[in-house]
PDB file of N, CA, C and O in Angstrom:
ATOM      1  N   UNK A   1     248.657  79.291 118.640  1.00  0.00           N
ATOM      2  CA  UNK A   1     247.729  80.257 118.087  1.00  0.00           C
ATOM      3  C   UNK A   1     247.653  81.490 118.990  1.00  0.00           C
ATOM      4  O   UNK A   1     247.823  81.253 120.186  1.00  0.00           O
ATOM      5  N   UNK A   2     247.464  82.569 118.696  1.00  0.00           N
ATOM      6  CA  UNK A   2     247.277  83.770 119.349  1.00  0.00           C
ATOM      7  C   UNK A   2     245.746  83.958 119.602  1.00  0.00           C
ATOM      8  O   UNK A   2     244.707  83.611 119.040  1.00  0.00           O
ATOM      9  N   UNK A   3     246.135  84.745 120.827  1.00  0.00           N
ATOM     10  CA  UNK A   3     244.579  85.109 121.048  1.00  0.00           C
ATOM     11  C   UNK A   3     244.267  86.548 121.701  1.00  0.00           C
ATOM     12  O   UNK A   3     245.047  87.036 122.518  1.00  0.00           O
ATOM     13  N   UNK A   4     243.194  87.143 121.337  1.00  0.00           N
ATOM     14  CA  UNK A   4     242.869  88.480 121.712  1.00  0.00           C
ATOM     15  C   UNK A   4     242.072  88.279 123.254  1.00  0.00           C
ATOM     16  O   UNK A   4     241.570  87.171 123.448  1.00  0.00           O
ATOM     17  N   UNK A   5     241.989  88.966 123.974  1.00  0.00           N
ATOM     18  CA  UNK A   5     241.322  88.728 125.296  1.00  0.00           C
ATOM     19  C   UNK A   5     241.020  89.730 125.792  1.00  0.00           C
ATOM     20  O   UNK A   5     241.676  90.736 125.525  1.00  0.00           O
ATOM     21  N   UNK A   6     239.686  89.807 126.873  1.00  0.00           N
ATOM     22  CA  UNK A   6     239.266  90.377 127.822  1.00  0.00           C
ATOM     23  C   UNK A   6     239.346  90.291 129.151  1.00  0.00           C
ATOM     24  O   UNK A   6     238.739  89.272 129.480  1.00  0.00           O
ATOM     25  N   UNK A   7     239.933  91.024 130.400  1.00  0.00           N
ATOM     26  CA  UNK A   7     240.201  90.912 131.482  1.00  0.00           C
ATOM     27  C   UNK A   7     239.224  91.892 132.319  1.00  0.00           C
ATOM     28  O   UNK A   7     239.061  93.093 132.102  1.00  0.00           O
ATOM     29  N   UNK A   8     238.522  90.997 133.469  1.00  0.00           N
ATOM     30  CA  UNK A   8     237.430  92.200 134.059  1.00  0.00           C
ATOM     31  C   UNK A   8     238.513  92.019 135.265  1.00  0.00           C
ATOM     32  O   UNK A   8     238.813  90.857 135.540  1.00  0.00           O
ATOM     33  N   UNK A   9     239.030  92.910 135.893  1.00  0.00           N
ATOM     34  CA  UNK A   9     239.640  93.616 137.126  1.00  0.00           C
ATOM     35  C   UNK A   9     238.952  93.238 138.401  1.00  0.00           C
ATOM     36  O   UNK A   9     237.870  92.679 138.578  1.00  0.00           O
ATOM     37  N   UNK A  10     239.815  93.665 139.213  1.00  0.00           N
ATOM     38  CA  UNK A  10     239.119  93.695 141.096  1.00  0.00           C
ATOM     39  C   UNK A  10     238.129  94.558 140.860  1.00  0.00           C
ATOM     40  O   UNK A  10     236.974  94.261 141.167  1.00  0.00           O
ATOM     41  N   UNK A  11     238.463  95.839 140.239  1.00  0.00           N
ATOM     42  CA  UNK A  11     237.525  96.623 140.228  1.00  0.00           C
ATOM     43  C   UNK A  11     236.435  97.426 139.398  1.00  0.00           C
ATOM     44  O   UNK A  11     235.912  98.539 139.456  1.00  0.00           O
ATOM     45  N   UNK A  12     236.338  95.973 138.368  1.00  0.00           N
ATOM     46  CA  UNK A  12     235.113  95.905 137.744  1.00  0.00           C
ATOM     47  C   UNK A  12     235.722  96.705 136.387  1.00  0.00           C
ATOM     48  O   UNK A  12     234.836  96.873 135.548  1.00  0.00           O
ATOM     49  N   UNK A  13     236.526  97.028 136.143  1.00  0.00           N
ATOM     50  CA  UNK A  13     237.238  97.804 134.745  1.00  0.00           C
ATOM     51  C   UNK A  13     237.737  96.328 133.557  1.00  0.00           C
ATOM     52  O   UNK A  13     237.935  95.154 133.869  1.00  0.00           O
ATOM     53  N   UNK A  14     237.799  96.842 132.487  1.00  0.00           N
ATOM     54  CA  UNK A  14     238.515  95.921 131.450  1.00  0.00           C
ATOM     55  C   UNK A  14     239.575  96.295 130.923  1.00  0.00           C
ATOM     56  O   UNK A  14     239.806  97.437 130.527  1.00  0.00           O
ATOM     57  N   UNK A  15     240.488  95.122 130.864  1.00  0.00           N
ATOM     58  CA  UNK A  15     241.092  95.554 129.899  1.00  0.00           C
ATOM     59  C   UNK A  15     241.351  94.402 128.773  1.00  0.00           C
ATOM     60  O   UNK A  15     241.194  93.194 128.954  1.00  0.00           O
ATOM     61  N   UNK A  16     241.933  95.261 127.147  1.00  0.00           N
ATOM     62  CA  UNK A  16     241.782  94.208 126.111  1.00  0.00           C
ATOM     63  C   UNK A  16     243.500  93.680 125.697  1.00  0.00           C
ATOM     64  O   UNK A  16     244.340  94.559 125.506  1.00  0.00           O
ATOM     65  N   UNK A  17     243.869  92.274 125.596  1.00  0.00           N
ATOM     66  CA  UNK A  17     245.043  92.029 125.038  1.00  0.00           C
ATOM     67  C   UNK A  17     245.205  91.258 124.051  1.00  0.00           C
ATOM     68  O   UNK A  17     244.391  90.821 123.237  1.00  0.00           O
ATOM     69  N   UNK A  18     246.796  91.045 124.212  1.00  0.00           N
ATOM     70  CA  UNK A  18     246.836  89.398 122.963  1.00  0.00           C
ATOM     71  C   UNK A  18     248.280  88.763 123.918  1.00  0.00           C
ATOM     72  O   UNK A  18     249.267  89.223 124.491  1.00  0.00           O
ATOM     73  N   UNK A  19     247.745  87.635 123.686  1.00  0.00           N
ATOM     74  CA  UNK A  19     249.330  86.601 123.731  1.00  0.00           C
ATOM     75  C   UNK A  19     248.881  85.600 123.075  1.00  0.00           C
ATOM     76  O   UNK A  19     247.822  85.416 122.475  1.00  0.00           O
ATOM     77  N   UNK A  20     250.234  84.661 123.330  1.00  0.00           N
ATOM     78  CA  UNK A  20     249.943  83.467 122.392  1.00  0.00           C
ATOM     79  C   UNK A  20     250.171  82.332 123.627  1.00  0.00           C
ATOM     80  O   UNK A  20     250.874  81.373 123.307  1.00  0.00           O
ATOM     81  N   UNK A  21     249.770  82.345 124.675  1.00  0.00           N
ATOM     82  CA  UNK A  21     249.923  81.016 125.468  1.00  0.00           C
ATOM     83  C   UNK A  21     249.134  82.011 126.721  1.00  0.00           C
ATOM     84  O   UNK A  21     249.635  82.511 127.728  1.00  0.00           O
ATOM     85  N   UNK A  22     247.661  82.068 126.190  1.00  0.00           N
ATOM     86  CA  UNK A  22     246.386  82.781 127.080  1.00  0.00           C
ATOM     87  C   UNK A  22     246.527  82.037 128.391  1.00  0.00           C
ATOM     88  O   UNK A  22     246.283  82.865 129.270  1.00  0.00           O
ATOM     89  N   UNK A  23     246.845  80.700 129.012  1.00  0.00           N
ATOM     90  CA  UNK A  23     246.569  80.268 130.350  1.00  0.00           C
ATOM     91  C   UNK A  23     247.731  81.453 130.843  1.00  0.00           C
ATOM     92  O   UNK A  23     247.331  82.272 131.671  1.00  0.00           O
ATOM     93  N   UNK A  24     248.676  81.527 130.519  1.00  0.00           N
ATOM     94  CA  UNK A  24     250.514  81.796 131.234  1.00  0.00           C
ATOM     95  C   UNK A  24     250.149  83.086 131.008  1.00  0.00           C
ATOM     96  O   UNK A  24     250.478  83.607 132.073  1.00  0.00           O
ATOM     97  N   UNK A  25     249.678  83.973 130.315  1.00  0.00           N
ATOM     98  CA  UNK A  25     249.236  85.029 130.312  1.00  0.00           C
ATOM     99  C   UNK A  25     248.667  85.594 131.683  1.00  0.00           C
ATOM    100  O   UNK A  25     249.203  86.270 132.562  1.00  0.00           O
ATOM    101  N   UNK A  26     247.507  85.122 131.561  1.00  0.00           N
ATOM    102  CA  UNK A  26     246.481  85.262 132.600  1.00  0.00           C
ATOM    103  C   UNK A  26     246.978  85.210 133.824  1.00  0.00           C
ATOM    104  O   UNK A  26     246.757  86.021 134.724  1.00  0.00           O
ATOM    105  N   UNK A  27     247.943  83.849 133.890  1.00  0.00           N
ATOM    106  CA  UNK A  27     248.836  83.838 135.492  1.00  0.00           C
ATOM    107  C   UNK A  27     249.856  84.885 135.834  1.00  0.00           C
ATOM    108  O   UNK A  27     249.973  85.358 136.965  1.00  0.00           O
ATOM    109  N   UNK A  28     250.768  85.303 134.544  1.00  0.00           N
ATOM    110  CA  UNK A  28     250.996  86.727 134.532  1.00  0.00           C
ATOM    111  C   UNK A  28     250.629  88.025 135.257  1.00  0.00           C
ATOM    112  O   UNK A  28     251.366  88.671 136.002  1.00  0.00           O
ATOM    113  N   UNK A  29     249.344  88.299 134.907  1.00  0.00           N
ATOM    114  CA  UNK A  29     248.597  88.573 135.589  1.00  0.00           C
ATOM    115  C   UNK A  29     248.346  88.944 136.221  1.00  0.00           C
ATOM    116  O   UNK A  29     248.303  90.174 136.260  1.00  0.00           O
ATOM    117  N   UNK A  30     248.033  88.288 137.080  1.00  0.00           N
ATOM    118  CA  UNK A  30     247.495  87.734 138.156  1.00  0.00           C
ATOM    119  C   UNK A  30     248.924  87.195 139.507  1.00  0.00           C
ATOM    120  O   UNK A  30     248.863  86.626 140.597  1.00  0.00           O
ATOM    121  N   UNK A  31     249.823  87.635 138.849  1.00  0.00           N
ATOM    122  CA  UNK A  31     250.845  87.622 139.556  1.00  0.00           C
ATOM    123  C   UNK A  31     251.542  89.117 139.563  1.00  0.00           C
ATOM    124  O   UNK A  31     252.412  89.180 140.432  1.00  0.00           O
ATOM    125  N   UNK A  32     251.390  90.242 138.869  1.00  0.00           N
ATOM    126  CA  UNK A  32     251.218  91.363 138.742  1.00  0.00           C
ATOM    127  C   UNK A  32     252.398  92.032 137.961  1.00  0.00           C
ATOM    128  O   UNK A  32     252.822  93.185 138.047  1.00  0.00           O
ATOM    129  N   UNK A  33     252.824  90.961 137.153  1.00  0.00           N
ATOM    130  CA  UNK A  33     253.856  90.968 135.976  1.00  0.00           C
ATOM    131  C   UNK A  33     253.970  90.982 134.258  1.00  0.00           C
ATOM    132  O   UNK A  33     254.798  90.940 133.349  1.00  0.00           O
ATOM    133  N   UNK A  34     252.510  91.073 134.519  1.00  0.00           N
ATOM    134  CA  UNK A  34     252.024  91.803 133.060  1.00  0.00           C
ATOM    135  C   UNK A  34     252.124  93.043 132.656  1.00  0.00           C
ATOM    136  O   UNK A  34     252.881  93.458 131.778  1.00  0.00           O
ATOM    137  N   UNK A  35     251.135  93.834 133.478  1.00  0.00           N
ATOM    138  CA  UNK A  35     250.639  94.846 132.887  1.00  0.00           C
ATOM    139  C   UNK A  35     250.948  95.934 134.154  1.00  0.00           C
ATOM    140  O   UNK A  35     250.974  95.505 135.308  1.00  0.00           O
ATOM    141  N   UNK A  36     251.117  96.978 133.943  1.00  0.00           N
ATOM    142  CA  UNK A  36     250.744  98.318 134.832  1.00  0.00           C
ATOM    143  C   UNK A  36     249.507  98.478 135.520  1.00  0.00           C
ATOM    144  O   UNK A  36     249.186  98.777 136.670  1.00  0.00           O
ATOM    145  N   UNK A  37     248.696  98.083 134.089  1.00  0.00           N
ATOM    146  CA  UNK A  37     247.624  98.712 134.428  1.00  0.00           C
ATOM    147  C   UNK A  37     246.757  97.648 135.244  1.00  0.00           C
ATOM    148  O   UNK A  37     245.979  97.972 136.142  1.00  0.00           O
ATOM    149  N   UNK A  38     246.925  96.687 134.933  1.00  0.00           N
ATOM    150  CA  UNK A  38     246.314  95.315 135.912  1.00  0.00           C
ATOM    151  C   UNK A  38     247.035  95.001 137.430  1.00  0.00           C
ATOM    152  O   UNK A  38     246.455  94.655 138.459  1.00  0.00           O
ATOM    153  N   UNK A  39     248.242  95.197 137.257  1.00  0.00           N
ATOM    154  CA  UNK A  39     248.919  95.103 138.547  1.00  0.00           C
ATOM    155  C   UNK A  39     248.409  95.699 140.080  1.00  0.00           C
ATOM    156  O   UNK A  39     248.494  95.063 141.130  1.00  0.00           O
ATOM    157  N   UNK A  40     247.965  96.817 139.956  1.00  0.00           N
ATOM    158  CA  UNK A  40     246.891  97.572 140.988  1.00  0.00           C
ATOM    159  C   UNK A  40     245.355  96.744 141.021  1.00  0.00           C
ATOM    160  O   UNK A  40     244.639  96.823 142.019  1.00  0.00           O
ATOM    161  N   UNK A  41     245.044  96.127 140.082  1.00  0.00           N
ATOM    162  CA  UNK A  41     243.699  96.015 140.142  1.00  0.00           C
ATOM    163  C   UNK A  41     243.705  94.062 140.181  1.00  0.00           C
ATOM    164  O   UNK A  41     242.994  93.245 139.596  1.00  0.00           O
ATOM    165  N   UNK A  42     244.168  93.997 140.572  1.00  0.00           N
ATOM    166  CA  UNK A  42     244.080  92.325 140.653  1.00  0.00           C
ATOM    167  C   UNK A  42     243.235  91.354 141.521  1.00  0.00           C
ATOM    168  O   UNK A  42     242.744  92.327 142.095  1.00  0.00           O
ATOM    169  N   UNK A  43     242.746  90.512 142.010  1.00  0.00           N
ATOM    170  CA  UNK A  43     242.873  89.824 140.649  1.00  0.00           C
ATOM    171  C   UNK A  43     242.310  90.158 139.161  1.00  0.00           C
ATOM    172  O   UNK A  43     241.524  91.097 139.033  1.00  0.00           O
ATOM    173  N   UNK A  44     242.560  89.680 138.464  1.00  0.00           N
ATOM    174  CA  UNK A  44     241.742  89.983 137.119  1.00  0.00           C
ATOM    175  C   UNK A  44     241.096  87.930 136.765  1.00  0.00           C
ATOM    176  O   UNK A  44     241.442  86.822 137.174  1.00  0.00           O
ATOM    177  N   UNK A  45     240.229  88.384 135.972  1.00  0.00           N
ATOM    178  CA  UNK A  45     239.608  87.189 135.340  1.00  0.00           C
ATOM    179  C   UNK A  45     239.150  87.341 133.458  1.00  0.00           C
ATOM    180  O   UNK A  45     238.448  88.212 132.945  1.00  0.00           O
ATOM    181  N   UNK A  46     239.535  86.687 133.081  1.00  0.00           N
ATOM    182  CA  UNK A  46     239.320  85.995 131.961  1.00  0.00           C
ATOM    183  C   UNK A  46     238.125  86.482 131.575  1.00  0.00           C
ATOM    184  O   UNK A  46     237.314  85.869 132.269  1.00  0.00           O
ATOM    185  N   UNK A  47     237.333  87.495 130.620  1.00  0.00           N
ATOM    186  CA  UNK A  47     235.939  86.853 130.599  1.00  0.00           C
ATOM    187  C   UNK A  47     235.632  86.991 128.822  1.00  0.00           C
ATOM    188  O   UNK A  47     234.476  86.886 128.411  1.00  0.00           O
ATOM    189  N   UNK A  48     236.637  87.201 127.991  1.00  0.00           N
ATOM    190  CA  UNK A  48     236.329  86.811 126.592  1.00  0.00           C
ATOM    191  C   UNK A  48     237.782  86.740 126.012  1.00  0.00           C
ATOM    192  O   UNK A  48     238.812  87.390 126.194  1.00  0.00           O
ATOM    193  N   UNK A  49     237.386  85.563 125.158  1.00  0.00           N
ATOM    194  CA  UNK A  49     238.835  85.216 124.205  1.00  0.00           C
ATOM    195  C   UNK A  49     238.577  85.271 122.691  1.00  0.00           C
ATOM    196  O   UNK A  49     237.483  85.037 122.177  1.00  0.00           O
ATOM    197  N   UNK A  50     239.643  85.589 122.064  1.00  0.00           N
ATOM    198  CA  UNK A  50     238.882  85.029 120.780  1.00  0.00           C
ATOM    199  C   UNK A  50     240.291  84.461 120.258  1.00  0.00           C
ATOM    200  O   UNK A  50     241.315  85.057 120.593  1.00  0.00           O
ATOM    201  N   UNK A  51     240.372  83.139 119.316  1.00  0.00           N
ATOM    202  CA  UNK A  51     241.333  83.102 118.590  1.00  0.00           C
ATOM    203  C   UNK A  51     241.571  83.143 117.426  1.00  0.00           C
ATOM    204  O   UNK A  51     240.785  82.719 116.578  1.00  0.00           O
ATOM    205  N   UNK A  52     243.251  83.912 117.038  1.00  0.00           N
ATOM    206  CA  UNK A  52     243.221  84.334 115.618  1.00  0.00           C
ATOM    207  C   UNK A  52     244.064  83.228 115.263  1.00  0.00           C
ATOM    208  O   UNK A  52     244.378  82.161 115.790  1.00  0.00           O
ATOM    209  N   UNK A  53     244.410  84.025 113.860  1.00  0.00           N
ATOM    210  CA  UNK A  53     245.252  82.900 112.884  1.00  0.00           C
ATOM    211  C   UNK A  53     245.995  83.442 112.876  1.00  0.00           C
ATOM    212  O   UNK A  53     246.417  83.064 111.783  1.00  0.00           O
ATOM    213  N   UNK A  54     246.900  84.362 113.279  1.00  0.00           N
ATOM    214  CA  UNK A  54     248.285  85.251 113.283  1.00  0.00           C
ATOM    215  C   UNK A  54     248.289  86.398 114.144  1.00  0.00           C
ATOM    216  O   UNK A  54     247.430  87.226 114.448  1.00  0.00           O
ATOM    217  N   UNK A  55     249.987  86.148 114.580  1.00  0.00           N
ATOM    218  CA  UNK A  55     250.249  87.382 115.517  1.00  0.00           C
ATOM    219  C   UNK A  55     249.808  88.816 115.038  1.00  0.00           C
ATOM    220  O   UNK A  55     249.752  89.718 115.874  1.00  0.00           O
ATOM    221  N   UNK A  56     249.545  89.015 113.943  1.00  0.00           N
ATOM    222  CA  UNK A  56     249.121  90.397 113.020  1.00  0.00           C
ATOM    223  C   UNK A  56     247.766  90.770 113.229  1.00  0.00           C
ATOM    224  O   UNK A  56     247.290  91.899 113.351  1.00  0.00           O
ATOM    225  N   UNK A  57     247.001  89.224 113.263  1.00  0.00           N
ATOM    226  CA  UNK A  57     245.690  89.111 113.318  1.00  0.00           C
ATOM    227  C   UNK A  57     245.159  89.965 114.911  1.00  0.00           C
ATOM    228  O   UNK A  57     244.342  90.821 115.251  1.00  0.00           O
ATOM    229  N   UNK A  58     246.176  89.124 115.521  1.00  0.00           N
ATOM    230  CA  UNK A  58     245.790  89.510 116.804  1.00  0.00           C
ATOM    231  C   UNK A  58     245.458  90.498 117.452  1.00  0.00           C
ATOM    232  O   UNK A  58     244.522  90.758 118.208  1.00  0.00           O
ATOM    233  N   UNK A  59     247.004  91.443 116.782  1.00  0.00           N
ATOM    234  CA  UNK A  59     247.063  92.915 117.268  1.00  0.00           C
ATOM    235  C   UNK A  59     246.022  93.902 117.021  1.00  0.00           C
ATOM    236  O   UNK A  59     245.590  94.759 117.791  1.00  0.00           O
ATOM    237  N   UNK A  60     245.590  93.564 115.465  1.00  0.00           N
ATOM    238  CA  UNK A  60     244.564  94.312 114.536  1.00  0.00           C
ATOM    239  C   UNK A  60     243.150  93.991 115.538  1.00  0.00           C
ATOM    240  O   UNK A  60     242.732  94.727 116.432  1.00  0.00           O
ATOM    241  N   UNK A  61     242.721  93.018 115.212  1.00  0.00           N
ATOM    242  CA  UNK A  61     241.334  92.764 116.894  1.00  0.00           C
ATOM    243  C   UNK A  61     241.945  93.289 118.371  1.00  0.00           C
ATOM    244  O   UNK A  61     241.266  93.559 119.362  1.00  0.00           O
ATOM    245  N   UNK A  62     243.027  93.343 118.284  1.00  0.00           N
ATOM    246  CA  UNK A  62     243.259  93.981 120.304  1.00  0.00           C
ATOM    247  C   UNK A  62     242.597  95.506 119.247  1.00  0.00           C
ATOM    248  O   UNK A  62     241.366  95.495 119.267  1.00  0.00           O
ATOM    249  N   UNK A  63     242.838  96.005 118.896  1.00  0.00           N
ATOM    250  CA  UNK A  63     243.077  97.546 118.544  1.00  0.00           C
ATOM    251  C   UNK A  63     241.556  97.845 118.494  1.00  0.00           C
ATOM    252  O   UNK A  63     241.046  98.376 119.480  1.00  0.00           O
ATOM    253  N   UNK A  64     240.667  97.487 117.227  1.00  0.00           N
ATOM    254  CA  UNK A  64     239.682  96.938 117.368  1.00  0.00           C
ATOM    255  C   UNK A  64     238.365  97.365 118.370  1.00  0.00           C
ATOM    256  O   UNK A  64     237.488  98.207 118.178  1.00  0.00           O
ATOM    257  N   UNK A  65     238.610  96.341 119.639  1.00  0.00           N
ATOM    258  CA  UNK A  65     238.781  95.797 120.631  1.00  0.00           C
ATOM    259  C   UNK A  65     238.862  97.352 121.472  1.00  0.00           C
ATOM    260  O   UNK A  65     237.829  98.018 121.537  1.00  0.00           O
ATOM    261  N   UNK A  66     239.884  97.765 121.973  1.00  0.00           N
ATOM    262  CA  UNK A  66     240.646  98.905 122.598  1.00  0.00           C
ATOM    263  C   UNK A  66     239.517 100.399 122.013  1.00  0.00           C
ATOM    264  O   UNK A  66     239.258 101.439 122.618  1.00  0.00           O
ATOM    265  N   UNK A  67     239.058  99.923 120.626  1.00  0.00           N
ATOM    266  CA  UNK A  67     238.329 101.633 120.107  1.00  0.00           C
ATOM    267  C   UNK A  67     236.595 101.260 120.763  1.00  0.00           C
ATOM    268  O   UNK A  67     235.757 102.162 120.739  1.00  0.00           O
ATOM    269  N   UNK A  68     236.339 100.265 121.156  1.00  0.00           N
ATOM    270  CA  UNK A  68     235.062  99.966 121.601  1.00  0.00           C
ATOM    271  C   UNK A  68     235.071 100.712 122.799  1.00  0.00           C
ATOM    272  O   UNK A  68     236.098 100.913 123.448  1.00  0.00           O
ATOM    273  N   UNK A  69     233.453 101.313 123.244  1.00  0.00           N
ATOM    274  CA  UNK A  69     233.326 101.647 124.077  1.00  0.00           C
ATOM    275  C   UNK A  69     232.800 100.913 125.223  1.00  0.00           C
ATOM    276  O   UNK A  69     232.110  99.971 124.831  1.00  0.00           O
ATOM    277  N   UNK A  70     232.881 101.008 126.705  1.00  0.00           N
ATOM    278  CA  UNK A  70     232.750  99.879 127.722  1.00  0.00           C
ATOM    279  C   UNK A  70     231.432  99.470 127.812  1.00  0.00           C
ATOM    280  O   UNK A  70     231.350  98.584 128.664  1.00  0.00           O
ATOM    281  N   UNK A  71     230.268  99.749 127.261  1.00  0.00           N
ATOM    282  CA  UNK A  71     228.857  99.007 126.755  1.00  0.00           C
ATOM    283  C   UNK A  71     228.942  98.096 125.243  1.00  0.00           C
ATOM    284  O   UNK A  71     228.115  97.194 125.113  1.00  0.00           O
ATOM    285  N   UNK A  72     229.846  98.317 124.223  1.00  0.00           N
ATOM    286  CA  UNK A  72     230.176  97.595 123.438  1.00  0.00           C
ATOM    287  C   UNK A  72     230.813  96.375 123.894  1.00  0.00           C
ATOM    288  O   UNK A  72     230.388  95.318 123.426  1.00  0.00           O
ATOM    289  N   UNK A  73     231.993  96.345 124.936  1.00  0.00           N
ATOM    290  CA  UNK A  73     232.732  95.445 125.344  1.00  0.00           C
ATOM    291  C   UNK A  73     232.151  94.628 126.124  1.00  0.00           C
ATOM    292  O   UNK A  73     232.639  93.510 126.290  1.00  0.00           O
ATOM    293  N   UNK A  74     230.992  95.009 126.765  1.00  0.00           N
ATOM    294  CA  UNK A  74     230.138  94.255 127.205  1.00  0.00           C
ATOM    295  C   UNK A  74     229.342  93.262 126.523  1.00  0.00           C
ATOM    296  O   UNK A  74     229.211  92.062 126.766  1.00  0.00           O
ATOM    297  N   UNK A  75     228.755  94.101 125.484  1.00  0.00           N
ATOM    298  CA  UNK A  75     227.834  93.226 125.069  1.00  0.00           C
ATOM    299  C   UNK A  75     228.842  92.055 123.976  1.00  0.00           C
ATOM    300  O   UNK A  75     228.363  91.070 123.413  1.00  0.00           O
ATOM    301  N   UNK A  76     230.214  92.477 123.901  1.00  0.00           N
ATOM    302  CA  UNK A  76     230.729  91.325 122.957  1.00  0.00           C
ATOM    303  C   UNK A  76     230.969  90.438 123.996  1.00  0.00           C
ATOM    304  O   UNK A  76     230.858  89.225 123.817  1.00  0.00           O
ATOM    305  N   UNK A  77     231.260  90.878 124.974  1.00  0.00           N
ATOM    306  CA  UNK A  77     231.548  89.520 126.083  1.00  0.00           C
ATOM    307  C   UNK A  77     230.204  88.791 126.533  1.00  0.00           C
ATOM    308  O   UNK A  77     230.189  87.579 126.750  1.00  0.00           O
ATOM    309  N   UNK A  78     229.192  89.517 126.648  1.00  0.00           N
ATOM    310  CA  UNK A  78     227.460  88.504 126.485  1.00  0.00           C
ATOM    311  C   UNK A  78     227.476  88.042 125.331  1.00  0.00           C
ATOM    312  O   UNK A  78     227.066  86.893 125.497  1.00  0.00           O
ATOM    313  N   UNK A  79     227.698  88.188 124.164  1.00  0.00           N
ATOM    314  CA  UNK A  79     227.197  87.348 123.088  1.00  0.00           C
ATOM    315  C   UNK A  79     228.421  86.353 123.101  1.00  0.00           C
ATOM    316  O   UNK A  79     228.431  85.976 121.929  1.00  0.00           O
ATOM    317  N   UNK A  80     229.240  85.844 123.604  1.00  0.00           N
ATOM    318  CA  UNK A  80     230.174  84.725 123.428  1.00  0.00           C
ATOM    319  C   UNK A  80     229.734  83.491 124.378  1.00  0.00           C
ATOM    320  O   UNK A  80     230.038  82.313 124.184  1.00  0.00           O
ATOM    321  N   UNK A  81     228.803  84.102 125.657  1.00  0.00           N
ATOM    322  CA  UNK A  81     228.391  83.433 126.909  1.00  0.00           C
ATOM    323  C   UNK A  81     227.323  82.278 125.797  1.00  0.00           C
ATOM    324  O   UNK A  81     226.647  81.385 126.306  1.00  0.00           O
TER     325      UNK A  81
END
C-alpha cells in the first residue's frame, strides 16, 4: 500500500511525501539518500502517515498536502495524535 507522509527535520521544517514501503523510506532518509532537501537537515522523524489505496491516490494527497500552509500541517499532524 502507499502512503503519504510527514517528516519534521533537525531543524524543525516539514516536509510532505509518498512511498510504498514507509519504514525503508524513512531509513532513506535518514541516511541522506532520499531527498535534497532532507539530506542537510537530518535527522528527520516520521510524524504523520496516511494510507492510500493507490499510487495515484498517493501523489494527489502528497500535492494536497504540499498546498497546505505550515499551521495547517500542523494541525493535521495534531489531529492524527
Amino acid at each position: 500500500m502507499p502512503f503519504v507522509y510527514i517528516l519534521q527535520c533537525s531543524d524543525h521544517t516539514l516536509y510532505t511525501g509518498y512511498a510504498l514501503d514507509l519504514t525503508k523510506r524513512i531509513e532513506q532518509h535518514n541516511r541522506g539518500i532520499a531527498s535534497k532537501y532532507t539530506r542537510s537537515r537530518l535527522p528527520v522523524e516520521c510524524v504523520y502517515m496516511e494510507e492510500q489505496a493507490t499510487v495515484g491516490e498517493a501523489l494527489k494527497r502528497e500535492i494536497e498536502i504540499k498546498k497546505l500552509t505550515r499551521i495547517q500541517k500542523l494541525d493535521l499532524i495534531n489531529s492524527a495524535k
